[in-house]
PDBQT receptor file of N, H, CA, C and O in Angstrom, charges set to zero:
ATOM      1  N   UNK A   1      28.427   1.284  10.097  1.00  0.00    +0.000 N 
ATOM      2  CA  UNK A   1      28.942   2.596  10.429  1.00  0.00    +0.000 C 
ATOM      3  C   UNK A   1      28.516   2.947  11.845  1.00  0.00    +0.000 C 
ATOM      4  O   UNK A   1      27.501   2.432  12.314  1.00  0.00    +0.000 OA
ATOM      5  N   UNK A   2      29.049   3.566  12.349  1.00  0.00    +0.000 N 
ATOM      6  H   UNK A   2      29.873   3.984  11.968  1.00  0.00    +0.000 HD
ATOM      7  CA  UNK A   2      29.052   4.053  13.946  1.00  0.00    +0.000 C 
ATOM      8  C   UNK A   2      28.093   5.143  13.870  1.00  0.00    +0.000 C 
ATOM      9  O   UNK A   2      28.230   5.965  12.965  1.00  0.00    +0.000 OA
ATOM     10  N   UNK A   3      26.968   5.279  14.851  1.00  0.00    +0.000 N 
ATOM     11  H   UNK A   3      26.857   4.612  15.587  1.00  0.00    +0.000 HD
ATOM     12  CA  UNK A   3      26.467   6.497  15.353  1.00  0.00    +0.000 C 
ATOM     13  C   UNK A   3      27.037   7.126  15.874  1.00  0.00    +0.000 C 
ATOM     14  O   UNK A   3      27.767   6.867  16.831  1.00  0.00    +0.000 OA
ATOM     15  N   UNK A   4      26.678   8.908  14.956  1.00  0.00    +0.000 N 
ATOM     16  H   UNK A   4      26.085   9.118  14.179  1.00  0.00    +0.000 HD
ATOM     17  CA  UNK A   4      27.405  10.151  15.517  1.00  0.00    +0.000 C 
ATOM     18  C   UNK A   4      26.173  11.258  15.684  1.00  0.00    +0.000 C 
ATOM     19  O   UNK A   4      24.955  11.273  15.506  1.00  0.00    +0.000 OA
ATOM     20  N   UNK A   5      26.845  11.854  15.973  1.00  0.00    +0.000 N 
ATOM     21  H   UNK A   5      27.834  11.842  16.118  1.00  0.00    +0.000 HD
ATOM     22  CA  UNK A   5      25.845  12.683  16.574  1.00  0.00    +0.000 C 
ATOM     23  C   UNK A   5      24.737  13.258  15.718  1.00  0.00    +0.000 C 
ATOM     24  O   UNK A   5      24.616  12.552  14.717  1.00  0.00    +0.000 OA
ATOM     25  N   UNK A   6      23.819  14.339  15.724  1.00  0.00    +0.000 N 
ATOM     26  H   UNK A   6      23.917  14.913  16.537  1.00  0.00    +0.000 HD
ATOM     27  CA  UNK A   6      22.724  14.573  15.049  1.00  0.00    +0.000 C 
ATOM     28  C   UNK A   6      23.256  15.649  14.281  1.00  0.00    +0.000 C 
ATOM     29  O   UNK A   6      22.707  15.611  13.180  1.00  0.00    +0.000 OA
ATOM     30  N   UNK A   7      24.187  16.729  14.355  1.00  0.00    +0.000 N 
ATOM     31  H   UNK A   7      24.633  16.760  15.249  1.00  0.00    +0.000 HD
ATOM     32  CA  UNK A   7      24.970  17.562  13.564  1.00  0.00    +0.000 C 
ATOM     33  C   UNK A   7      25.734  17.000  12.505  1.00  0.00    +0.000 C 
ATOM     34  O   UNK A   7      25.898  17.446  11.370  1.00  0.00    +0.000 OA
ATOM     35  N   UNK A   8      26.246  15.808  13.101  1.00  0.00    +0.000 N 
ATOM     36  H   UNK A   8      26.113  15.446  14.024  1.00  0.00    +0.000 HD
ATOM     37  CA  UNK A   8      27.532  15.127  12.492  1.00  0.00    +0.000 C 
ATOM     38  C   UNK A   8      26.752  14.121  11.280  1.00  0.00    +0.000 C 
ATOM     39  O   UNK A   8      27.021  14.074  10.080  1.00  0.00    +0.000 OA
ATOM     40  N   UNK A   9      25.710  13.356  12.033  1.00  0.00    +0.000 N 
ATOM     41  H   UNK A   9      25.491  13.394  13.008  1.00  0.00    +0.000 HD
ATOM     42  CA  UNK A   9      24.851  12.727  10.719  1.00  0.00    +0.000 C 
ATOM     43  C   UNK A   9      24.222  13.732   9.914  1.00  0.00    +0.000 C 
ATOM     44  O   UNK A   9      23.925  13.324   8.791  1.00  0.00    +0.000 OA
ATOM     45  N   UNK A  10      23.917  14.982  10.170  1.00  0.00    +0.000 N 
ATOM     46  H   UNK A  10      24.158  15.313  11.082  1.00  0.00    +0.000 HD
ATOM     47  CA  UNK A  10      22.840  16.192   9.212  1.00  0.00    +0.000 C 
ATOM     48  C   UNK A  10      24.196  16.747   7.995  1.00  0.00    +0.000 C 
ATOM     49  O   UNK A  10      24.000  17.376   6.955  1.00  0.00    +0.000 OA
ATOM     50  N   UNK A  11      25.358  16.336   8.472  1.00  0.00    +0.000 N 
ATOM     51  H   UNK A  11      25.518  15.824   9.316  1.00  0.00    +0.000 HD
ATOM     52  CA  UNK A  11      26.844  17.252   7.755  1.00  0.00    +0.000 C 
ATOM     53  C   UNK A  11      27.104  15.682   6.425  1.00  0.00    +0.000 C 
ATOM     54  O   UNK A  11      27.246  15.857   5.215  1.00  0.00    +0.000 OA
ATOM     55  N   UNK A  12      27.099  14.561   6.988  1.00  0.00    +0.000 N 
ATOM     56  H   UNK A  12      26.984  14.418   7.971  1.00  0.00    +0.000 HD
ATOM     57  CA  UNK A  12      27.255  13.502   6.383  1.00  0.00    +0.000 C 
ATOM     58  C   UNK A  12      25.934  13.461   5.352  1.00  0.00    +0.000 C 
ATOM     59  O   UNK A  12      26.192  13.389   4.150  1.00  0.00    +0.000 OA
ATOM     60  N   UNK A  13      24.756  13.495   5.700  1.00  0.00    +0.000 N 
ATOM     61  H   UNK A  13      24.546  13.553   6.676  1.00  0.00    +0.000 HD
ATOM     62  CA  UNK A  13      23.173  13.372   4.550  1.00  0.00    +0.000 C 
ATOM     63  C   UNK A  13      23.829  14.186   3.881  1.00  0.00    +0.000 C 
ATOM     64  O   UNK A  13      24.159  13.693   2.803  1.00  0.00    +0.000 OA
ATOM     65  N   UNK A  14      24.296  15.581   4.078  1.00  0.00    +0.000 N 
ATOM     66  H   UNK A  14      24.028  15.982   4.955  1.00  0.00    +0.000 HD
ATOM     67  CA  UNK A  14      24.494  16.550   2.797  1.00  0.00    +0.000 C 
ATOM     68  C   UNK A  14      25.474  16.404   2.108  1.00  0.00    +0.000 C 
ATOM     69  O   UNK A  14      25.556  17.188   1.162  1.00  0.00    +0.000 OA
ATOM     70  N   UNK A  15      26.342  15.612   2.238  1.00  0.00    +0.000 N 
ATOM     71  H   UNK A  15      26.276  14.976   3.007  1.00  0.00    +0.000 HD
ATOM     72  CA  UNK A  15      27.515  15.136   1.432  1.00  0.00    +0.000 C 
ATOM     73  C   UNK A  15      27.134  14.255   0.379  1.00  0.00    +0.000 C 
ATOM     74  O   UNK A  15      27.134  14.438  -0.839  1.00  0.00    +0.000 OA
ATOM     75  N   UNK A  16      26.746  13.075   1.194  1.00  0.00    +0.000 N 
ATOM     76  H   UNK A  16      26.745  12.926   2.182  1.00  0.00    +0.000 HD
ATOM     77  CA  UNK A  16      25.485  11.757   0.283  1.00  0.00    +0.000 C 
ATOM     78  C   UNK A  16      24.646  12.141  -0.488  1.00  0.00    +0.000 C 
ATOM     79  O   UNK A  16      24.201  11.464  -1.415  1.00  0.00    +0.000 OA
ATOM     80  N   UNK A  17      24.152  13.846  -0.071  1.00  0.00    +0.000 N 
ATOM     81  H   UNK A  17      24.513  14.396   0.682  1.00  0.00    +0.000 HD
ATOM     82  CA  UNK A  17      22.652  14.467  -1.278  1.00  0.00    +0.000 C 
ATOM     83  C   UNK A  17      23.709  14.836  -2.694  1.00  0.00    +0.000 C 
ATOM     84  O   UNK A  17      23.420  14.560  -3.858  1.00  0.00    +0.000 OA
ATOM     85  N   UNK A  18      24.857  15.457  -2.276  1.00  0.00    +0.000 N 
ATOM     86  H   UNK A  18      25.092  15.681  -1.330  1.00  0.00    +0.000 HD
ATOM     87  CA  UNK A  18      25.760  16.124  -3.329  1.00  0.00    +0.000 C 
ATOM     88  C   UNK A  18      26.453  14.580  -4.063  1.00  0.00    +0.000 C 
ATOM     89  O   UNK A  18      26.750  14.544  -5.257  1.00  0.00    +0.000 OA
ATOM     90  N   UNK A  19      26.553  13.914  -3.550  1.00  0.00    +0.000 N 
ATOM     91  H   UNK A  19      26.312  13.944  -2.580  1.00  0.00    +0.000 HD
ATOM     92  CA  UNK A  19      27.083  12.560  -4.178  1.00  0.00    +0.000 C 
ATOM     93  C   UNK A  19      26.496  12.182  -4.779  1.00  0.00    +0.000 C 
ATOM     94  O   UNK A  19      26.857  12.059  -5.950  1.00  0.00    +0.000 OA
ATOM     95  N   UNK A  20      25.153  11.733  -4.347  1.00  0.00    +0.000 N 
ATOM     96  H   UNK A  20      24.859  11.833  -3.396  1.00  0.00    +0.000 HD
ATOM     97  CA  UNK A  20      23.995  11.259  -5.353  1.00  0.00    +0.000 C 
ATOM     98  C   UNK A  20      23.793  12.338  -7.015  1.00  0.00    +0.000 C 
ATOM     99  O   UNK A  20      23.769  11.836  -8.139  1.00  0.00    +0.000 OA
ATOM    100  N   UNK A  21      23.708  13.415  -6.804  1.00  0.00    +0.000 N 
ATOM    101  H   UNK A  21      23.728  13.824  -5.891  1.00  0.00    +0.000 HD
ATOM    102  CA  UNK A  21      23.913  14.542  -7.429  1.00  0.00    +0.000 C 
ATOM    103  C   UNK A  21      24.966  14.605  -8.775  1.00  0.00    +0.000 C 
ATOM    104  O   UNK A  21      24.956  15.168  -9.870  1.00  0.00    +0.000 OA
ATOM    105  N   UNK A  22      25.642  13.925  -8.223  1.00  0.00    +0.000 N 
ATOM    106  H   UNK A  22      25.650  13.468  -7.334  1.00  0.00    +0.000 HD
ATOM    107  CA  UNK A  22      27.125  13.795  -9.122  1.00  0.00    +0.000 C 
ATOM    108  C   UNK A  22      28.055  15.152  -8.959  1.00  0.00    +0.000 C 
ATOM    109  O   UNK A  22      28.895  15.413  -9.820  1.00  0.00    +0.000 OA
ATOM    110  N   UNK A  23      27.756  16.438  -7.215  1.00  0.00    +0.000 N 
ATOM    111  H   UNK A  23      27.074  16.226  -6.515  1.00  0.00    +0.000 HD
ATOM    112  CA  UNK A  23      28.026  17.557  -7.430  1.00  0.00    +0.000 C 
ATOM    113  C   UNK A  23      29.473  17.744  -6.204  1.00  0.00    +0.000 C 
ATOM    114  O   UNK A  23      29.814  18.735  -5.558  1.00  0.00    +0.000 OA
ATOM    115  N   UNK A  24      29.974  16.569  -6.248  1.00  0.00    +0.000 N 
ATOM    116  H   UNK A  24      29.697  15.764  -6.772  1.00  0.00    +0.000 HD
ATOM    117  CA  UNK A  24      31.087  16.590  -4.553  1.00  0.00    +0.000 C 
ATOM    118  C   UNK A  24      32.154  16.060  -5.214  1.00  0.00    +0.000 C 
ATOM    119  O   UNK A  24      32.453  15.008  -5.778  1.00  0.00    +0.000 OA
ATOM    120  N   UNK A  25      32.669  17.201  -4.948  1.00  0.00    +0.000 N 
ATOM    121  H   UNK A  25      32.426  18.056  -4.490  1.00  0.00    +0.000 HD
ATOM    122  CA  UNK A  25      34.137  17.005  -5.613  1.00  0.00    +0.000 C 
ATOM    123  C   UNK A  25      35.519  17.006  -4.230  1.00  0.00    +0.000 C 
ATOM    124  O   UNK A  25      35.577  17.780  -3.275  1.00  0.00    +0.000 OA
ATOM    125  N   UNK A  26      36.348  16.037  -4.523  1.00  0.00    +0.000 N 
ATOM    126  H   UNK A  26      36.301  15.408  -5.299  1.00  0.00    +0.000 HD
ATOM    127  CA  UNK A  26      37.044  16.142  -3.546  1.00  0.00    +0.000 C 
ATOM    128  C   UNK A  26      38.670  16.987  -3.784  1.00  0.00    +0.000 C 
ATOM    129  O   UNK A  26      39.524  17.182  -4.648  1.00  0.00    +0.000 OA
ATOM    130  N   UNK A  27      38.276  17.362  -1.996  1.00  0.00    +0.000 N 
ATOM    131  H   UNK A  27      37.582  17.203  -1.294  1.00  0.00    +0.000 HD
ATOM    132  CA  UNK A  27      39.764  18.505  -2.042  1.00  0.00    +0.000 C 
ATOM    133  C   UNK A  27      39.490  19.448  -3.156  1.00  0.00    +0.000 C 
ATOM    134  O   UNK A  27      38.462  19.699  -3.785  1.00  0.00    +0.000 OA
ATOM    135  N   UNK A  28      40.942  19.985  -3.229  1.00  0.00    +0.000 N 
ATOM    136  H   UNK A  28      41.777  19.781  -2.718  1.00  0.00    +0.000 HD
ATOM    137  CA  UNK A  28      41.735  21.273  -4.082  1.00  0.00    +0.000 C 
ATOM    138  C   UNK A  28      41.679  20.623  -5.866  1.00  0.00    +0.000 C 
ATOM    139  O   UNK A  28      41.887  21.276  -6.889  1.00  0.00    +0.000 OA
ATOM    140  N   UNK A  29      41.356  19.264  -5.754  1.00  0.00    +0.000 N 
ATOM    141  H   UNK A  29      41.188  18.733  -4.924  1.00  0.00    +0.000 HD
ATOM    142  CA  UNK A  29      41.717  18.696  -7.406  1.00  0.00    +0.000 C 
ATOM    143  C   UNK A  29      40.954  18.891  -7.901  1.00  0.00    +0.000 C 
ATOM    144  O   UNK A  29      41.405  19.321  -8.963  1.00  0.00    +0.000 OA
ATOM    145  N   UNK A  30      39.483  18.914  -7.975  1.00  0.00    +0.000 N 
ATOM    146  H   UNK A  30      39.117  18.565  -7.112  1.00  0.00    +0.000 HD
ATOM    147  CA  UNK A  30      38.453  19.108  -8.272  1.00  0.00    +0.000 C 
ATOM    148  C   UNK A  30      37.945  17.609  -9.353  1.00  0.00    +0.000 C 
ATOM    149  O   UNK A  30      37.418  17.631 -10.465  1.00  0.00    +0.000 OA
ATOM    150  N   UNK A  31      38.355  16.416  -8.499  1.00  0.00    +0.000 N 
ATOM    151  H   UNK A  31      38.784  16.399  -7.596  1.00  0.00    +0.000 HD
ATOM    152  CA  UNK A  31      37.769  15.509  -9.265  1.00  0.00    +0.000 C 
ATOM    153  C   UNK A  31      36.562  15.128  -8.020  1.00  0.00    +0.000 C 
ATOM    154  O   UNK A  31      36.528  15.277  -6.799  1.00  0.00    +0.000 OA
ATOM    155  N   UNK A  32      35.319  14.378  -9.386  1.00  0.00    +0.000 N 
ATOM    156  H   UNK A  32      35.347  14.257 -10.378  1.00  0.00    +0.000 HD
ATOM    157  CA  UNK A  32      34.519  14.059  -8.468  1.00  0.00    +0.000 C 
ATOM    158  C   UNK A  32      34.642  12.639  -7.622  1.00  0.00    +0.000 C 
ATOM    159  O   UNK A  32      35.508  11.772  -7.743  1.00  0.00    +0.000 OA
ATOM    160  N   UNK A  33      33.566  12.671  -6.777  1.00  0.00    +0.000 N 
ATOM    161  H   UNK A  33      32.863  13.375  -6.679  1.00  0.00    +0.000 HD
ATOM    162  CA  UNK A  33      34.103  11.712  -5.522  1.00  0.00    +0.000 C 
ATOM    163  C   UNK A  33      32.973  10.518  -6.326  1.00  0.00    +0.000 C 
ATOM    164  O   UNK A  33      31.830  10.790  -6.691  1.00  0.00    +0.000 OA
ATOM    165  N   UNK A  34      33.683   9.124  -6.470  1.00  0.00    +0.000 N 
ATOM    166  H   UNK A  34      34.612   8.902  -6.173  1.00  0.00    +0.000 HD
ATOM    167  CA  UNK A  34      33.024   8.327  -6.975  1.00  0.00    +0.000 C 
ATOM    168  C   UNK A  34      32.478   7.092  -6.283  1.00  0.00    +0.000 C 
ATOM    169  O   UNK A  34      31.579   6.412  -6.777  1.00  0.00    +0.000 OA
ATOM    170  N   UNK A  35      33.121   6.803  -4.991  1.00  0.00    +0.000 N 
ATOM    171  H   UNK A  35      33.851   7.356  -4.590  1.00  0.00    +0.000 HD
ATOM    172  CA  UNK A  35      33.146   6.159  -3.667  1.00  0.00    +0.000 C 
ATOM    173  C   UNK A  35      31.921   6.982  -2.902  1.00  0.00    +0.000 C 
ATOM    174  O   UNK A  35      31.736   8.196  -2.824  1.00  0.00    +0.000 OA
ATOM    175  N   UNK A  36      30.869   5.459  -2.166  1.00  0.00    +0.000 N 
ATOM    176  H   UNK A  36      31.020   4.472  -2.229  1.00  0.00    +0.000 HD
ATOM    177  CA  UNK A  36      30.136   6.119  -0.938  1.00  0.00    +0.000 C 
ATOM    178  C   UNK A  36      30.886   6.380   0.712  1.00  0.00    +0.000 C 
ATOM    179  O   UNK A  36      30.622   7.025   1.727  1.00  0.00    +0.000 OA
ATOM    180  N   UNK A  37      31.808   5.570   0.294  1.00  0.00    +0.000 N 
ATOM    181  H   UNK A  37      32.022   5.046  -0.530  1.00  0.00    +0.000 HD
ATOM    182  CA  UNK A  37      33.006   5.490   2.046  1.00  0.00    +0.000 C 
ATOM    183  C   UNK A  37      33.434   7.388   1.843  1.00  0.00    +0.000 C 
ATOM    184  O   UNK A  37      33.385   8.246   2.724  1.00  0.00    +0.000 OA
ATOM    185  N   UNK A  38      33.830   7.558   0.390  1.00  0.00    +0.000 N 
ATOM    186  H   UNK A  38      33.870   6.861  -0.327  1.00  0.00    +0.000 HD
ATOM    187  CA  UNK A  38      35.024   8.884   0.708  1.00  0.00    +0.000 C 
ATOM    188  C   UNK A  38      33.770  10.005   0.723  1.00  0.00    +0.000 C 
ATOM    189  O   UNK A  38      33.944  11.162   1.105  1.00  0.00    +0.000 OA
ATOM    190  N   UNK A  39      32.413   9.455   0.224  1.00  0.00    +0.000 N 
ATOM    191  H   UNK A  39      32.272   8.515  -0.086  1.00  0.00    +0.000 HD
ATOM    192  CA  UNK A  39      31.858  11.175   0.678  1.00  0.00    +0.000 C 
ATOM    193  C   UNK A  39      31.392  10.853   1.767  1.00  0.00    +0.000 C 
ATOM    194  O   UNK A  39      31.001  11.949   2.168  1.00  0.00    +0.000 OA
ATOM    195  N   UNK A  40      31.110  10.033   2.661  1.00  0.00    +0.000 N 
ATOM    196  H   UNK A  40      31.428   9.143   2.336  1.00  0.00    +0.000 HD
ATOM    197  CA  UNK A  40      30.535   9.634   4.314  1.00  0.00    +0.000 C 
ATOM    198  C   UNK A  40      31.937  10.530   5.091  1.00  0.00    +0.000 C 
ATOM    199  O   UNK A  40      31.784  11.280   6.054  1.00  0.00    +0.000 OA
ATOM    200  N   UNK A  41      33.138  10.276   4.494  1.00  0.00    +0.000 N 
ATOM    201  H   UNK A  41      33.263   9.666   3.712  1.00  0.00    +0.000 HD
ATOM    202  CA  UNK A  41      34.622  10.844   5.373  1.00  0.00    +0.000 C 
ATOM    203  C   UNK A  41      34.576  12.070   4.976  1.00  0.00    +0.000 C 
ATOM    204  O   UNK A  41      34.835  12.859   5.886  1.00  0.00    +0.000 OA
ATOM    205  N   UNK A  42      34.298  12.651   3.753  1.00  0.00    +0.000 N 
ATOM    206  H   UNK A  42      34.088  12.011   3.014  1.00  0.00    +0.000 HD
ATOM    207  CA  UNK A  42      34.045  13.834   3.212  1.00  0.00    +0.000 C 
ATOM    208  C   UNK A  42      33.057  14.881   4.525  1.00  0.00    +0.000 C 
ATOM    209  O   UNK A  42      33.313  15.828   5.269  1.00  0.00    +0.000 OA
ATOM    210  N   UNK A  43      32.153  14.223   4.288  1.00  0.00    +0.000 N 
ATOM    211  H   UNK A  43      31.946  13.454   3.683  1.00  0.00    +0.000 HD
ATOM    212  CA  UNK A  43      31.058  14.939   5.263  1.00  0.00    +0.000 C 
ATOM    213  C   UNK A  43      31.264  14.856   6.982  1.00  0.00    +0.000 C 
ATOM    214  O   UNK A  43      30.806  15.650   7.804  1.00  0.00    +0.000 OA
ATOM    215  N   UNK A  44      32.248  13.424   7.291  1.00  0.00    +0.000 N 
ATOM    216  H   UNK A  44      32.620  12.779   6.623  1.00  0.00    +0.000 HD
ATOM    217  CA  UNK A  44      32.580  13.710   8.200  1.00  0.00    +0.000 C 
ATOM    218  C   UNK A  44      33.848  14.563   9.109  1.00  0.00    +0.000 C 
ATOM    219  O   UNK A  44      33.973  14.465  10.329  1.00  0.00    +0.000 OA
ATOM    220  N   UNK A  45      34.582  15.261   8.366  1.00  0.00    +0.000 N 
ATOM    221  H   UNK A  45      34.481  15.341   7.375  1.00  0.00    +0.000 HD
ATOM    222  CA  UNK A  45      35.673  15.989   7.930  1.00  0.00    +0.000 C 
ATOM    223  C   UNK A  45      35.062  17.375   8.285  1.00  0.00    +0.000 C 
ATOM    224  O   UNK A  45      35.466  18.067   9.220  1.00  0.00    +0.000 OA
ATOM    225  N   UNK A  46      34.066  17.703   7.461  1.00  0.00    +0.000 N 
ATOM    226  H   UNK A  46      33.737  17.140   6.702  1.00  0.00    +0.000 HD
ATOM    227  CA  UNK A  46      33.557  19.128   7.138  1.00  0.00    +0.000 C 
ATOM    228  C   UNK A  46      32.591  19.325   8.533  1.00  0.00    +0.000 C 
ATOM    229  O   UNK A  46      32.393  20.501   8.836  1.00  0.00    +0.000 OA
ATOM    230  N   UNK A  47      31.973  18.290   9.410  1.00  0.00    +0.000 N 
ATOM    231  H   UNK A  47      32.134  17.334   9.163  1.00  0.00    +0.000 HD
ATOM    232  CA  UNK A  47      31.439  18.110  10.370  1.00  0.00    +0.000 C 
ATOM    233  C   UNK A  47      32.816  18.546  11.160  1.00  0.00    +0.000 C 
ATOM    234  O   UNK A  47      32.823  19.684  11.630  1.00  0.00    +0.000 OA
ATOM    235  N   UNK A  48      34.006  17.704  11.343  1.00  0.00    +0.000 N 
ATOM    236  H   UNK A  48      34.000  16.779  10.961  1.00  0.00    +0.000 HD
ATOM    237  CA  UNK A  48      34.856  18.266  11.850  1.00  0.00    +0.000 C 
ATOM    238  C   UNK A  48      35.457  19.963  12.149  1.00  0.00    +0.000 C 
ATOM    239  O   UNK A  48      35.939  20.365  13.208  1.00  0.00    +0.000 OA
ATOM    240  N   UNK A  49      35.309  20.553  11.213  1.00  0.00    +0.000 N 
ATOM    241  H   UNK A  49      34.918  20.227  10.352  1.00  0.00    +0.000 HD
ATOM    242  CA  UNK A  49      35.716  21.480  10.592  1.00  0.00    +0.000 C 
ATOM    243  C   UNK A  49      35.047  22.681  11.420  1.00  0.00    +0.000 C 
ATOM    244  O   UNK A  49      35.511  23.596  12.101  1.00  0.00    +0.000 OA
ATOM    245  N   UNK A  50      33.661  22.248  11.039  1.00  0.00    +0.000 N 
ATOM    246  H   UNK A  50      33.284  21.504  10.486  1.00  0.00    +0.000 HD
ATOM    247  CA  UNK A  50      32.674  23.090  12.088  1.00  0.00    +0.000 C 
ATOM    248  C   UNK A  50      32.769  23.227  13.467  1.00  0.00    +0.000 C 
ATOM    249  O   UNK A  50      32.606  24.331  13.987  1.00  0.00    +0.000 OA
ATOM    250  N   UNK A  51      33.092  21.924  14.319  1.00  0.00    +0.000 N 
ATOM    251  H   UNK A  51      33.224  21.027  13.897  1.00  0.00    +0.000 HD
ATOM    252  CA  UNK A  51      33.587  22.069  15.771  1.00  0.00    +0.000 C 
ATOM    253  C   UNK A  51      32.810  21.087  16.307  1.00  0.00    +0.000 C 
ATOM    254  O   UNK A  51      32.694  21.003  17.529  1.00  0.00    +0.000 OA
ATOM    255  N   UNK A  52      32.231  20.293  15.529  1.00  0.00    +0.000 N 
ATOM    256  H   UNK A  52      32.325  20.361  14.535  1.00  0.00    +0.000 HD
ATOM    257  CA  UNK A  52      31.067  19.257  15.882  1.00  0.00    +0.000 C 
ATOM    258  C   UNK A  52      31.742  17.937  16.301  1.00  0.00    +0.000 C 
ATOM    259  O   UNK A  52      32.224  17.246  15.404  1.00  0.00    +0.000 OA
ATOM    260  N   UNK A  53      31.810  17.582  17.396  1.00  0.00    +0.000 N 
ATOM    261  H   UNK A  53      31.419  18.144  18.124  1.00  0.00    +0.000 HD
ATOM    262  CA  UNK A  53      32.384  16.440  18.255  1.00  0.00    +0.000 C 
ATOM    263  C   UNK A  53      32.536  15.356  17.546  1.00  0.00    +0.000 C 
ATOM    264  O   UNK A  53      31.491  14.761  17.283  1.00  0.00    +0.000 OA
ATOM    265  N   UNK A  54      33.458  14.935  17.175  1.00  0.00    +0.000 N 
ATOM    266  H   UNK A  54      34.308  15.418  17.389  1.00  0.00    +0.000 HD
ATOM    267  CA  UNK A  54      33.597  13.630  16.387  1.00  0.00    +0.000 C 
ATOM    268  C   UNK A  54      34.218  12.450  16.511  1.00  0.00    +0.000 C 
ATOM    269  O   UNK A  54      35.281  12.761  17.049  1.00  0.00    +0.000 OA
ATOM    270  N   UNK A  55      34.221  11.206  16.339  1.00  0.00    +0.000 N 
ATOM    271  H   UNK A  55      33.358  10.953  15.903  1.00  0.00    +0.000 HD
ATOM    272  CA  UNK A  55      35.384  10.444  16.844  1.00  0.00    +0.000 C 
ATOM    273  C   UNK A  55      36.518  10.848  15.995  1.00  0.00    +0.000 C 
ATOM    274  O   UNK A  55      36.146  11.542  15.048  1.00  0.00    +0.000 OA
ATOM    275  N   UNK A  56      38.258  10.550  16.054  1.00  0.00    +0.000 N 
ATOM    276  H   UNK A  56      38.561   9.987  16.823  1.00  0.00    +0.000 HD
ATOM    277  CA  UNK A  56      38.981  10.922  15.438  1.00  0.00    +0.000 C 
ATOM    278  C   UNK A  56      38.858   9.625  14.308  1.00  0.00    +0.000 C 
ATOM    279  O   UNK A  56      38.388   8.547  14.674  1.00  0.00    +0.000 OA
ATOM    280  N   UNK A  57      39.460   9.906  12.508  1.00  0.00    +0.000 N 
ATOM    281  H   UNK A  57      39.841  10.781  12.210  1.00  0.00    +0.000 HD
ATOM    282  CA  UNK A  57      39.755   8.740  11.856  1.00  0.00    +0.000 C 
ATOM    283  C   UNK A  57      40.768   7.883  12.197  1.00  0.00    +0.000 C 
ATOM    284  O   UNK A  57      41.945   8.199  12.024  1.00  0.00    +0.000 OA
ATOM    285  N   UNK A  58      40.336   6.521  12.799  1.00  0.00    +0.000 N 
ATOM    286  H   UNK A  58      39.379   6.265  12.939  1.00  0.00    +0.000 HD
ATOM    287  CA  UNK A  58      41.172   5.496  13.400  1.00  0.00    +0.000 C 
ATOM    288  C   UNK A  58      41.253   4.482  12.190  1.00  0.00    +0.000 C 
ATOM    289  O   UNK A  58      41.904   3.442  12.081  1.00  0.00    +0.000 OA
ATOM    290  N   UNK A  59      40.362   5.130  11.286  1.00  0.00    +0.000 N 
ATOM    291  H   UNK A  59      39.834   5.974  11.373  1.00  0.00    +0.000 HD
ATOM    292  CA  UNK A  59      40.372   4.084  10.192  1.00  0.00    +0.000 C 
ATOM    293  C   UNK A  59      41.534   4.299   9.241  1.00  0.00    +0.000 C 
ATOM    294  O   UNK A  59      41.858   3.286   8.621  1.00  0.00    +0.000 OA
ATOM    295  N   UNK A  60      42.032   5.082   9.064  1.00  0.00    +0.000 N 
ATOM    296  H   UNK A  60      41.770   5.905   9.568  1.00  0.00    +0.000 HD
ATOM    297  CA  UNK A  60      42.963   5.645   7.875  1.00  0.00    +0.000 C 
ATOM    298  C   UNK A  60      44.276   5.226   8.545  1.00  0.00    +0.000 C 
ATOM    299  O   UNK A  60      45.159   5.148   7.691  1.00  0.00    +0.000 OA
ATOM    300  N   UNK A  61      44.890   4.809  10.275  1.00  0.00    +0.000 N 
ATOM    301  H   UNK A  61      44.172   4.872  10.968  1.00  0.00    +0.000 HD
ATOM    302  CA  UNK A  61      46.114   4.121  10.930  1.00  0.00    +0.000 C 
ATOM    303  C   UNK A  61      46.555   2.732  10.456  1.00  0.00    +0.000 C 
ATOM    304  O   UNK A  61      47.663   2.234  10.651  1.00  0.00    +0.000 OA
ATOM    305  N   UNK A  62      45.346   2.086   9.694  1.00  0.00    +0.000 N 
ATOM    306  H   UNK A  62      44.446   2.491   9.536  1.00  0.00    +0.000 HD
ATOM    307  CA  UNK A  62      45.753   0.739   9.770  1.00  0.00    +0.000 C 
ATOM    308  C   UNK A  62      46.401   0.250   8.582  1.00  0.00    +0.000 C 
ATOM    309  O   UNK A  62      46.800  -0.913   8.531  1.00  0.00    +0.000 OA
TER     310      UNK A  62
């Protein structure tokens, strides 16, 4: 995984704490997230969201 910034990794740990948790549910569906990739994008999304500099997902083009 790529280093991001110190906001952007502190937004991602709290996604991974709620994952571990069994408490991160994704989107509007309200199923839980069972993948470590979709709560790392999860948290990096919500990092987005905030205004916190991010690379764009280049991963989801291919």
């Amino acid at each position: 995984m790529a280093r991001y910034g110190r906001a952007a990794r502190a937004s991602v740990a709290q996604a991974m704490k709620k994952f571990k948790k069994g408490t991160l549910y994704c989107g509007m569906s309200e199923k839980k997230v069972t993948n470590p990739r979709q709560a790392i994008a999860i948290g990096l999304s919500e990092a987005r969201k905030k205004g916190v500099k991010v690379p764009s997902n280049s991963d989801t083009k291919k």
